[in-house]
C-alpha positions as CSV (number, residue, x, y, z in Angstrom):
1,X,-63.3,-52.8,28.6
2,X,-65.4,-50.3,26.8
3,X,-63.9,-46.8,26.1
4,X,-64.9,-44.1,28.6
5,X,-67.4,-41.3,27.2
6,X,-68.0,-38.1,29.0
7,X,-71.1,-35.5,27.6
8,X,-70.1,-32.2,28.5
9,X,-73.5,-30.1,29.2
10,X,-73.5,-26.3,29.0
11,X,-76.2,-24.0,28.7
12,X,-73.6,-21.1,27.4
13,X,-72.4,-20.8,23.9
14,X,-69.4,-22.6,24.7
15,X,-68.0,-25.3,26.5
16,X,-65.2,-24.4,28.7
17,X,-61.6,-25.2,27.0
18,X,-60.2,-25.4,30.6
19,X,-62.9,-28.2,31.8
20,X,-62.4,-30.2,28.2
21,X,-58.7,-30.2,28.6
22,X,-59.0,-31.3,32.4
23,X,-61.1,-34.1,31.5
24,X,-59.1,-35.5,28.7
25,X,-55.9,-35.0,30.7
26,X,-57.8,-37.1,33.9
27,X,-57.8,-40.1,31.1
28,X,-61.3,-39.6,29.1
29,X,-60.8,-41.1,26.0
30,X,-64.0,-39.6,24.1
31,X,-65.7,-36.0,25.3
32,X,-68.5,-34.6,23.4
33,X,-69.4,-30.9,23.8
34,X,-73.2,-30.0,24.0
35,X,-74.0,-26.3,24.1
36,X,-77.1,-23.6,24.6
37,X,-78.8,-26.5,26.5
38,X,-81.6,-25.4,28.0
39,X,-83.1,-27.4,31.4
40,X,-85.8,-29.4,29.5
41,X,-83.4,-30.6,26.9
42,X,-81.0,-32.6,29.3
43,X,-83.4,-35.5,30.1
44,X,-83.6,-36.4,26.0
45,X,-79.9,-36.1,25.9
46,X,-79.4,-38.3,29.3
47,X,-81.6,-41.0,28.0
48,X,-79.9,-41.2,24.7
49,X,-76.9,-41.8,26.5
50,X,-77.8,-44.2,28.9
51,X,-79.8,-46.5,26.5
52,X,-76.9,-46.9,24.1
53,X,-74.6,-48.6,26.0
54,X,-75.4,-51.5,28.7
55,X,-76.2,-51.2,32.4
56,X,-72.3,-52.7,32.7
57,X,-70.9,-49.8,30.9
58,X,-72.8,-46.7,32.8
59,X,-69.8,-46.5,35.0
60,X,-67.9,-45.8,31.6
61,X,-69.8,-43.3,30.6
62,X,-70.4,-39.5,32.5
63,X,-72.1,-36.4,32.0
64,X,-70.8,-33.2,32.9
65,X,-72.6,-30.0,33.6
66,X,-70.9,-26.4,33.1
67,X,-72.2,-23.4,32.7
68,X,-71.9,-20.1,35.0
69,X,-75.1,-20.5,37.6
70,X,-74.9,-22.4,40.7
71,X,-78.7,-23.4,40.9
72,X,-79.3,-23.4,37.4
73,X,-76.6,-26.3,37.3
74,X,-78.0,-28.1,40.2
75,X,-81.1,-28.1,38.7
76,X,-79.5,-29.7,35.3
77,X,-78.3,-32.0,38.0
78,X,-81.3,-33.1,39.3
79,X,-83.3,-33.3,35.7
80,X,-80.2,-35.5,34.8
81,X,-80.3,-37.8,37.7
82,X,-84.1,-38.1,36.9
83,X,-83.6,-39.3,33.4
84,X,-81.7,-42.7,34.5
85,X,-83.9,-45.7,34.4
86,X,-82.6,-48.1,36.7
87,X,-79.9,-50.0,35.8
88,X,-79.6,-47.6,33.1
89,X,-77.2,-44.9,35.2
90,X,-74.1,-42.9,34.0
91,X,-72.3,-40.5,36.7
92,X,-72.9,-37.3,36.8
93,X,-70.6,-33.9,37.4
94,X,-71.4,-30.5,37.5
95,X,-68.7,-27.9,38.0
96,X,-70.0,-24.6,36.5
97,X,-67.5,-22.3,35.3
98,X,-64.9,-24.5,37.5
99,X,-66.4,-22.4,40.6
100,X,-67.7,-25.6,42.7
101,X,-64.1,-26.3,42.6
102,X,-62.7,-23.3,43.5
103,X,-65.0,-22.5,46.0
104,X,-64.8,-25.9,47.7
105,X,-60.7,-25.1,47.6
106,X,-61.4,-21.7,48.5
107,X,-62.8,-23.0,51.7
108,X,-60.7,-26.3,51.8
109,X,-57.6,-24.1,52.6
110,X,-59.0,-21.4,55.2
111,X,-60.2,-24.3,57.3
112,X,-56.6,-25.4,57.0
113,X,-55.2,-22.0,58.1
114,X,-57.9,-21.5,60.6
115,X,-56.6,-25.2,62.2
116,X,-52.4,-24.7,61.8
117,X,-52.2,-21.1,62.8
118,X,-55.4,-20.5,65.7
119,X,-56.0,-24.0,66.4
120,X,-59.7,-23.3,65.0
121,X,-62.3,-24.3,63.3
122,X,-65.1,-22.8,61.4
123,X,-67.3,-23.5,63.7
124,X,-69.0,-20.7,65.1
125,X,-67.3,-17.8,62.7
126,X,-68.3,-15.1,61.0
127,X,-67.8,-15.9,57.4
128,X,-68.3,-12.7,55.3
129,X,-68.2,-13.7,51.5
130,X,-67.7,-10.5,48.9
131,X,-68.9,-11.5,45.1
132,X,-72.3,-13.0,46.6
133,X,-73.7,-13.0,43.3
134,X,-71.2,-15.4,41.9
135,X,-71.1,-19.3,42.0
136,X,-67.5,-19.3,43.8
137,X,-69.6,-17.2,46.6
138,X,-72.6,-19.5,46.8
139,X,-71.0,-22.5,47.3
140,X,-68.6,-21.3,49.6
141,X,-71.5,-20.1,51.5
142,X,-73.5,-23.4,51.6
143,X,-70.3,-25.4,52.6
144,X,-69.2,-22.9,55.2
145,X,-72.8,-22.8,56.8
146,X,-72.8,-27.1,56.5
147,X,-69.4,-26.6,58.7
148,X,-70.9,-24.8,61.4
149,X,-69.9,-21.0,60.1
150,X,-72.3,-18.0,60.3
151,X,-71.8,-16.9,56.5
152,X,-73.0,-13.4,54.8
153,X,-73.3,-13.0,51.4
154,X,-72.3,-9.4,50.4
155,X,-73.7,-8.0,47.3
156,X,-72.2,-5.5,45.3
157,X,-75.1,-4.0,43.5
158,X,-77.2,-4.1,47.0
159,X,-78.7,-6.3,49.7
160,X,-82.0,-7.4,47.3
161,X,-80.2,-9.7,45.1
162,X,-78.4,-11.7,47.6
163,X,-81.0,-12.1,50.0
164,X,-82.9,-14.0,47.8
165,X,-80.0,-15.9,46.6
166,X,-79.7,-16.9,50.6
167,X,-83.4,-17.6,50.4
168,X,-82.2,-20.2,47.9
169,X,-79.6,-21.8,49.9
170,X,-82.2,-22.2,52.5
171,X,-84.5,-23.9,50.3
172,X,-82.4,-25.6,48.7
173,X,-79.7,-27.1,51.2
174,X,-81.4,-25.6,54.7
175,X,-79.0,-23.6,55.4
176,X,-79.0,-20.2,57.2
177,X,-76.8,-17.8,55.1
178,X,-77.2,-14.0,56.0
179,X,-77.0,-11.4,53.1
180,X,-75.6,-7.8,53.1
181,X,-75.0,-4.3,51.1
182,X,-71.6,-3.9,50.0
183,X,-73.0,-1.6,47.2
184,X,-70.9,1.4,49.6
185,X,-67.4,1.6,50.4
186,X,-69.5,1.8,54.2
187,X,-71.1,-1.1,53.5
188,X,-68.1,-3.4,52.8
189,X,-66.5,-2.5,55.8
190,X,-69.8,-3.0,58.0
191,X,-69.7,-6.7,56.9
192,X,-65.8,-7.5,57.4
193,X,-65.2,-5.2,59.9
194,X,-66.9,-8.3,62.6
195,X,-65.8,-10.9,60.8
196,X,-63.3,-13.7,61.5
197,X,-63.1,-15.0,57.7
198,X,-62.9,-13.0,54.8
199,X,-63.5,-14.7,51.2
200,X,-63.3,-12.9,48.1
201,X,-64.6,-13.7,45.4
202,X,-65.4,-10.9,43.8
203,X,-65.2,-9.8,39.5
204,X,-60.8,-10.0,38.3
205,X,-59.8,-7.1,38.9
206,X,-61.8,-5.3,42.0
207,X,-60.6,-4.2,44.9
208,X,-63.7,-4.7,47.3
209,X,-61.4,-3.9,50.7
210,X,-58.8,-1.6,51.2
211,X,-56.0,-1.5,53.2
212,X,-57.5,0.6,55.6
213,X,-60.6,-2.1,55.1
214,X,-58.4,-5.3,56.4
215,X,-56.8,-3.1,59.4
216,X,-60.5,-2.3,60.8
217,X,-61.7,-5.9,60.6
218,X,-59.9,-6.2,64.4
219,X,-61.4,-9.7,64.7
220,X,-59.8,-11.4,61.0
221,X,-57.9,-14.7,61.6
222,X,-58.1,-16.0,57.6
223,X,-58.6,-13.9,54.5
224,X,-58.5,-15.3,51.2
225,X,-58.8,-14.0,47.5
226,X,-59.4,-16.2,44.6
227,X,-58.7,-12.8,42.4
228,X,-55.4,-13.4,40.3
229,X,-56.0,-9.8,38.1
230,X,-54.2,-7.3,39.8
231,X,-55.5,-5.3,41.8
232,X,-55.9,-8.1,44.7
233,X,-59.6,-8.4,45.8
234,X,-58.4,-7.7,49.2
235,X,-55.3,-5.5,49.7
236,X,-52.3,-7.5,51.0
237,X,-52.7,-10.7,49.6
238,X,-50.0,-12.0,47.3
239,X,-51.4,-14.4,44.5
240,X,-49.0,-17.0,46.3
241,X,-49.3,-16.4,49.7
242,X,-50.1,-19.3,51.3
243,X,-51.7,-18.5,55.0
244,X,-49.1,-15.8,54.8
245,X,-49.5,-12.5,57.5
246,X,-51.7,-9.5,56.7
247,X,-49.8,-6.4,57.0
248,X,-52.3,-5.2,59.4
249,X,-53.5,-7.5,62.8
250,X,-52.8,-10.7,63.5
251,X,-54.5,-12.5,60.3
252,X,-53.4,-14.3,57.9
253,X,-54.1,-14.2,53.8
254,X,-54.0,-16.8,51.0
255,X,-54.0,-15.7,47.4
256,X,-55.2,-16.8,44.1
257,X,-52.6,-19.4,43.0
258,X,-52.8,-21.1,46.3
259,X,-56.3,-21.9,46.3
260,X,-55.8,-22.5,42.2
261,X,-52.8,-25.4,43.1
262,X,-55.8,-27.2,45.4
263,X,-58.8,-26.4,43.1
264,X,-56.7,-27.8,40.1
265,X,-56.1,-30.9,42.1
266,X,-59.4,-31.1,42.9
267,X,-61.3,-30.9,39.6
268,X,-58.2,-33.5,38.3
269,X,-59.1,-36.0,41.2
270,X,-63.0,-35.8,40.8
271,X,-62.7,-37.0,36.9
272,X,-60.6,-39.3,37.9
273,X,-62.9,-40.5,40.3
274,X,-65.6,-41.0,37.6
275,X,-62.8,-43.2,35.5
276,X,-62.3,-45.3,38.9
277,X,-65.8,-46.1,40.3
278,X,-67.5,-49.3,40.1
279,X,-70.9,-47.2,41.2
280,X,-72.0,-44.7,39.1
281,X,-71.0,-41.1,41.3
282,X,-72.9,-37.6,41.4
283,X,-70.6,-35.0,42.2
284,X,-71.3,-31.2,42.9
285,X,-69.0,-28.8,45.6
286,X,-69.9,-31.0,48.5
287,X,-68.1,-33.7,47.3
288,X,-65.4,-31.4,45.6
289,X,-65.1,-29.9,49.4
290,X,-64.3,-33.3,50.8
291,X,-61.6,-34.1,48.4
292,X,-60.0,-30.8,48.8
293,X,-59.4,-31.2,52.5
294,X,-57.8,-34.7,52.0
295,X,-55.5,-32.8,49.5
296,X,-55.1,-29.5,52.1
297,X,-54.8,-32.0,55.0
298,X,-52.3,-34.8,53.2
299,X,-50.5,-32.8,50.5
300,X,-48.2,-35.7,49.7
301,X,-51.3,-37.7,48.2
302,X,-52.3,-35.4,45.5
Protein backbone atom coordinates (compact mmCIF):
# COMPACT_ATOMS: atom_id res chain seq x y z
CA UNK A 1 0.00 0.00 0.00
CA UNK A 2 1.28 3.40 -0.66
CA UNK A 3 2.24 5.65 2.29
CA UNK A 4 -0.37 8.18 3.37
CA UNK A 5 0.51 11.93 2.55
CA UNK A 6 -1.36 14.78 4.07
CA UNK A 7 -0.62 18.73 2.61
CA UNK A 8 -1.28 21.00 5.38
CA UNK A 9 -2.69 24.48 3.80
CA UNK A 10 -2.47 27.66 5.83
CA UNK A 11 -2.68 31.07 4.70
CA UNK A 12 -0.90 32.22 8.22
CA UNK A 13 2.74 32.25 8.83
CA UNK A 14 2.57 29.13 10.42
CA UNK A 15 1.09 25.94 10.49
CA UNK A 16 -0.50 24.93 13.62
CA UNK A 17 1.90 22.59 15.85
CA UNK A 18 -1.41 21.31 17.62
CA UNK A 19 -3.06 20.18 14.03
CA UNK A 20 0.53 18.64 12.81
CA UNK A 21 0.85 16.70 15.89
CA UNK A 22 -2.85 15.45 15.73
CA UNK A 23 -2.42 14.32 12.38
CA UNK A 24 0.67 12.40 12.73
CA UNK A 25 -0.67 10.91 15.97
CA UNK A 26 -4.11 9.83 13.89
CA UNK A 27 -1.40 7.56 11.76
CA UNK A 28 -0.11 9.96 8.82
CA UNK A 29 3.03 8.87 7.91
CA UNK A 30 4.20 11.93 5.73
CA UNK A 31 2.72 15.78 6.49
CA UNK A 32 3.98 18.62 4.59
CA UNK A 33 3.47 22.18 5.85
CA UNK A 34 2.47 24.94 3.26
CA UNK A 35 2.21 28.45 4.55
CA UNK A 36 1.10 32.29 3.52
CA UNK A 37 -1.05 30.55 0.84
CA UNK A 38 -3.14 32.80 -0.63
CA UNK A 39 -6.77 31.48 -2.37
CA UNK A 40 -5.40 31.43 -5.98
CA UNK A 41 -2.37 29.49 -5.07
CA UNK A 42 -4.24 26.22 -3.78
CA UNK A 43 -5.54 24.93 -7.14
CA UNK A 44 -1.54 24.74 -8.43
CA UNK A 45 -0.74 23.06 -5.22
CA UNK A 46 -3.90 20.62 -5.43
CA UNK A 47 -3.13 19.59 -8.88
CA UNK A 48 0.43 18.92 -8.19
CA UNK A 49 -0.65 16.59 -5.72
CA UNK A 50 -3.22 14.84 -7.35
CA UNK A 51 -1.25 14.22 -10.66
CA UNK A 52 1.63 12.55 -8.83
CA UNK A 53 0.22 9.68 -7.50
CA UNK A 54 -2.55 7.37 -9.25
CA UNK A 55 -6.36 7.67 -9.20
CA UNK A 56 -5.82 4.32 -6.70
CA UNK A 57 -3.81 6.20 -4.27
CA UNK A 58 -6.01 9.61 -3.90
CA UNK A 59 -7.62 7.99 -0.94
CA UNK A 60 -3.89 8.03 0.44
CA UNK A 61 -3.30 11.17 -0.01
CA UNK A 62 -5.27 14.47 1.91
CA UNK A 63 -5.11 18.07 2.03
CA UNK A 64 -5.74 20.02 5.03
CA UNK A 65 -6.81 23.57 5.32
CA UNK A 66 -5.96 25.74 8.59
CA UNK A 67 -5.85 29.07 9.04
CA UNK A 68 -8.02 31.41 11.40
CA UNK A 69 -11.18 32.48 9.01
CA UNK A 70 -14.17 30.42 8.70
CA UNK A 71 -15.17 31.62 5.03
CA UNK A 72 -11.84 32.20 3.96
CA UNK A 73 -11.26 28.40 4.62
CA UNK A 74 -14.32 27.31 2.99
CA UNK A 75 -13.48 29.11 0.22
CA UNK A 76 -9.85 27.25 0.05
CA UNK A 77 -12.22 24.41 0.25
CA UNK A 78 -14.11 24.87 -2.59
CA UNK A 79 -11.02 26.18 -4.91
CA UNK A 80 -9.46 22.79 -3.69
CA UNK A 81 -12.38 20.59 -4.52
CA UNK A 82 -12.27 22.39 -7.98
CA UNK A 83 -8.77 21.47 -8.79
CA UNK A 84 -9.47 17.54 -8.83
CA UNK A 85 -9.81 16.14 -12.29
CA UNK A 86 -11.81 13.22 -12.13
CA UNK A 87 -10.45 10.28 -11.03
CA UNK A 88 -7.72 12.43 -9.95
CA UNK A 89 -9.25 13.24 -6.16
CA UNK A 90 -7.50 13.46 -2.75
CA UNK A 91 -9.74 14.17 0.51
CA UNK A 92 -10.00 17.20 1.76
CA UNK A 93 -10.15 18.81 5.51
CA UNK A 94 -10.33 22.12 6.74
CA UNK A 95 -10.35 22.80 10.43
CA UNK A 96 -9.11 26.51 10.83
CA UNK A 97 -7.47 27.24 14.02
CA UNK A 98 -9.05 23.79 15.33
CA UNK A 99 -12.39 26.04 15.67
CA UNK A 100 -14.71 23.78 13.27
CA UNK A 101 -13.92 21.28 15.84
CA UNK A 102 -14.54 23.00 18.79
CA UNK A 103 -17.39 24.61 17.72
CA UNK A 104 -19.02 21.51 16.35
CA UNK A 105 -18.09 20.04 20.19
CA UNK A 106 -19.18 23.09 21.56
CA UNK A 107 -22.58 22.45 20.25
CA UNK A 108 -22.27 18.49 20.27
CA UNK A 109 -22.43 18.68 24.15
CA UNK A 110 -25.24 21.43 24.78
CA UNK A 111 -27.54 19.41 22.61
CA UNK A 112 -26.57 16.59 25.03
CA UNK A 113 -27.32 18.66 28.11
CA UNK A 114 -30.37 20.19 26.61
CA UNK A 115 -31.58 16.22 26.02
CA UNK A 116 -30.44 14.44 29.64
CA UNK A 117 -31.39 17.29 31.86
CA UNK A 118 -34.78 19.16 30.08
CA UNK A 119 -35.64 16.51 27.83
CA UNK A 120 -35.02 19.15 24.83
CA UNK A 121 -33.83 19.81 21.93
CA UNK A 122 -32.49 22.82 20.08
CA UNK A 123 -35.25 23.06 18.30
CA UNK A 124 -36.94 26.16 18.61
CA UNK A 125 -34.29 28.06 21.12
CA UNK A 126 -32.77 30.99 21.44
CA UNK A 127 -29.18 30.49 20.86
CA UNK A 128 -27.14 33.62 21.81
CA UNK A 129 -23.45 33.16 20.76
CA UNK A 130 -20.78 35.85 22.37
CA UNK A 131 -17.31 36.06 20.25
CA UNK A 132 -19.51 36.40 16.92
CA UNK A 133 -16.56 37.52 15.17
CA UNK A 134 -14.60 34.29 15.69
CA UNK A 135 -14.74 30.99 13.70
CA UNK A 136 -15.80 28.89 17.04
CA UNK A 137 -18.89 31.40 16.84
CA UNK A 138 -19.74 31.04 13.12
CA UNK A 139 -19.92 27.57 13.00
CA UNK A 140 -21.68 27.16 16.00
CA UNK A 141 -24.07 29.43 14.57
CA UNK A 142 -24.61 27.67 11.14
CA UNK A 143 -24.95 24.25 12.87
CA UNK A 144 -27.26 25.55 15.56
CA UNK A 145 -29.60 27.26 12.91
CA UNK A 146 -29.23 23.73 10.61
CA UNK A 147 -30.76 22.12 14.07
CA UNK A 148 -33.72 24.15 14.19
CA UNK A 149 -32.23 26.94 16.82
CA UNK A 150 -32.92 30.75 16.52
CA UNK A 151 -29.09 31.81 16.91
CA UNK A 152 -27.68 35.59 17.49
CA UNK A 153 -24.39 36.42 16.81
CA UNK A 154 -23.16 39.02 19.37
CA UNK A 155 -20.43 41.29 18.47
CA UNK A 156 -18.13 42.83 20.69
CA UNK A 157 -16.96 45.87 18.81
CA UNK A 158 -20.82 46.43 17.57
CA UNK A 159 -23.79 45.05 15.63
CA UNK A 160 -22.05 46.13 11.95
CA UNK A 161 -19.56 43.52 11.82
CA UNK A 162 -21.67 40.54 12.68
CA UNK A 163 -24.53 41.34 10.66
CA UNK A 164 -22.74 40.92 7.76
CA UNK A 165 -21.04 37.93 8.95
CA UNK A 166 -24.90 36.57 9.39
CA UNK A 167 -25.37 37.92 5.87
CA UNK A 168 -22.75 35.36 5.04
CA UNK A 169 -24.17 32.42 6.64
CA UNK A 170 -27.21 33.19 4.74
CA UNK A 171 -25.54 33.21 1.56
CA UNK A 172 -23.51 30.78 2.10
CA UNK A 173 -25.50 27.89 3.95
CA UNK A 174 -29.24 29.71 3.96
CA UNK A 175 -29.43 29.97 7.12
CA UNK A 176 -31.17 32.68 9.19
CA UNK A 177 -28.66 33.82 11.98
CA UNK A 178 -29.62 37.18 13.85
CA UNK A 179 -26.81 39.52 14.95
CA UNK A 180 -26.44 41.83 18.02
CA UNK A 181 -24.41 44.69 19.99
CA UNK A 182 -22.65 43.38 22.87
CA UNK A 183 -20.22 46.33 22.48
CA UNK A 184 -22.09 47.50 26.23
CA UNK A 185 -22.27 45.79 29.32
CA UNK A 186 -26.39 46.68 28.39
CA UNK A 187 -25.98 45.09 25.38
CA UNK A 188 -24.71 41.67 26.55
CA UNK A 189 -27.31 41.28 28.82
CA UNK A 190 -30.18 42.33 26.19
CA UNK A 191 -29.05 39.26 24.05
CA UNK A 192 -28.71 36.49 27.03
CA UNK A 193 -31.13 37.87 29.19
CA UNK A 194 -34.05 35.79 26.55
CA UNK A 195 -32.05 33.29 25.71
CA UNK A 196 -32.26 29.56 26.46
CA UNK A 197 -28.56 28.77 25.29
CA UNK A 198 -25.62 30.65 25.99
CA UNK A 199 -22.28 29.85 23.97
CA UNK A 200 -19.19 31.64 24.66
CA UNK A 201 -16.75 31.98 22.64
CA UNK A 202 -15.34 34.85 23.17
CA UNK A 203 -11.07 36.14 23.24
CA UNK A 204 -9.09 33.83 26.57
CA UNK A 205 -9.49 35.66 29.03
CA UNK A 206 -12.82 37.89 28.92
CA UNK A 207 -15.43 37.97 30.93
CA UNK A 208 -18.44 38.80 28.55
CA UNK A 209 -21.32 38.01 31.43
CA UNK A 210 -21.28 38.50 34.93
CA UNK A 211 -22.67 36.86 37.63
CA UNK A 212 -25.35 39.23 37.91
CA UNK A 213 -25.44 38.63 33.76
CA UNK A 214 -26.27 34.65 34.14
CA UNK A 215 -28.89 35.31 37.18
CA UNK A 216 -31.07 37.75 34.74
CA UNK A 217 -31.09 35.40 31.78
CA UNK A 218 -34.41 33.80 33.77
CA UNK A 219 -35.04 31.56 30.68
CA UNK A 220 -31.08 29.68 30.51
CA UNK A 221 -31.33 25.83 30.38
CA UNK A 222 -27.45 25.27 28.85
CA UNK A 223 -24.50 27.61 29.03
CA UNK A 224 -21.26 26.77 27.86
CA UNK A 225 -17.62 28.41 27.69
CA UNK A 226 -14.90 27.14 25.53
CA UNK A 227 -12.61 29.96 27.53
CA UNK A 228 -9.91 27.89 29.53
CA UNK A 229 -7.86 31.48 30.57
CA UNK A 230 -9.18 32.51 33.77
CA UNK A 231 -11.43 34.64 34.11
CA UNK A 232 -14.31 32.13 32.72
CA UNK A 233 -16.14 33.77 29.70
CA UNK A 234 -19.25 33.30 31.63
CA UNK A 235 -19.14 33.53 35.53
CA UNK A 236 -19.84 30.16 37.12
CA UNK A 237 -18.52 27.83 34.82
CA UNK A 238 -15.69 25.56 35.97
CA UNK A 239 -13.22 24.52 33.05
CA UNK A 240 -14.53 20.84 33.96
CA UNK A 241 -17.94 21.20 34.58
CA UNK A 242 -19.69 18.91 32.66
CA UNK A 243 -23.63 20.13 32.39
CA UNK A 244 -22.91 21.03 35.98
CA UNK A 245 -25.64 23.70 37.87
CA UNK A 246 -25.24 27.49 37.49
CA UNK A 247 -25.18 29.07 40.77
CA UNK A 248 -28.04 31.12 39.76
CA UNK A 249 -31.59 29.53 38.06
CA UNK A 250 -32.19 26.34 37.12
CA UNK A 251 -29.33 26.03 34.19
CA UNK A 252 -26.79 24.21 33.69
CA UNK A 253 -22.87 25.12 32.55
CA UNK A 254 -20.13 23.14 30.70
CA UNK A 255 -16.60 24.48 30.70
CA UNK A 256 -13.66 24.54 28.61
CA UNK A 257 -12.05 21.09 29.12
CA UNK A 258 -15.24 19.35 28.63
CA UNK A 259 -15.98 20.59 25.31
CA UNK A 260 -11.85 20.19 24.68
CA UNK A 261 -12.21 16.13 25.81
CA UNK A 262 -15.03 15.93 22.73
CA UNK A 263 -13.39 18.35 20.30
CA UNK A 264 -9.98 16.45 20.78
CA UNK A 265 -11.84 13.29 19.99
CA UNK A 266 -13.32 14.74 17.24
CA UNK A 267 -10.42 16.21 15.23
CA UNK A 268 -8.57 12.54 16.18
CA UNK A 269 -11.59 10.67 14.58
CA UNK A 270 -11.93 12.89 11.40
CA UNK A 271 -8.10 12.16 10.38
CA UNK A 272 -8.63 8.97 11.08
CA UNK A 273 -11.44 8.89 8.89
CA UNK A 274 -9.36 10.16 5.92
CA UNK A 275 -6.68 7.06 6.72
CA UNK A 276 -9.93 4.64 6.60
CA UNK A 277 -12.00 5.67 3.45
CA UNK A 278 -12.17 3.89 0.32
CA UNK A 279 -13.87 7.39 -1.16
CA UNK A 280 -12.12 10.31 -1.10
CA UNK A 281 -14.06 12.51 2.06
CA UNK A 282 -14.44 16.47 2.36
CA UNK A 283 -14.81 17.40 5.73
CA UNK A 284 -15.63 20.86 7.31
CA UNK A 285 -17.87 21.43 11.05
CA UNK A 286 -20.82 19.76 9.58
CA UNK A 287 -19.30 16.62 9.38
CA UNK A 288 -17.11 17.32 12.58
CA UNK A 289 -20.75 18.05 14.29
CA UNK A 290 -22.02 14.60 13.38
CA UNK A 291 -19.11 12.78 14.74
CA UNK A 292 -19.21 14.71 17.88
CA UNK A 293 -22.67 13.70 18.81
CA UNK A 294 -21.89 9.89 18.23
CA UNK A 295 -19.00 10.57 20.70
CA UNK A 296 -21.39 12.86 23.22
CA UNK A 297 -24.23 10.27 22.58
CA UNK A 298 -21.94 6.78 22.88
CA UNK A 299 -18.95 7.84 24.96
CA UNK A 300 -17.69 4.28 25.24
CA UNK A 301 -16.85 4.39 21.35
CA UNK A 302 -14.46 7.15 21.28
Amino acid sequence: MSRSILHMLTPLKHMSPFDVNMAVDAGFEVVSTYTGVERGEVVPLVQDSIFSRAPQDGTRTAIFIGGKNAEAALDMVDAATGAFVPPFVNHVFADPAGSFTTGAAMVACTRKALADRFGETLTGKRVAIFGGTGVVAYCAAVIAAQEGALPVIVGYNGRERVAAIAEGMQARFAVAVEAADGATPEGRLAAARDAEVILSAAAAGVQVLSAEDVAQAGRLLVAADVNAVPPAGIAGIDVHADAVPLPSGRGVGIGALAIGNVKYQTQAGLFRRLLQADQPLVLDFREAYRLAVELTDHPASA
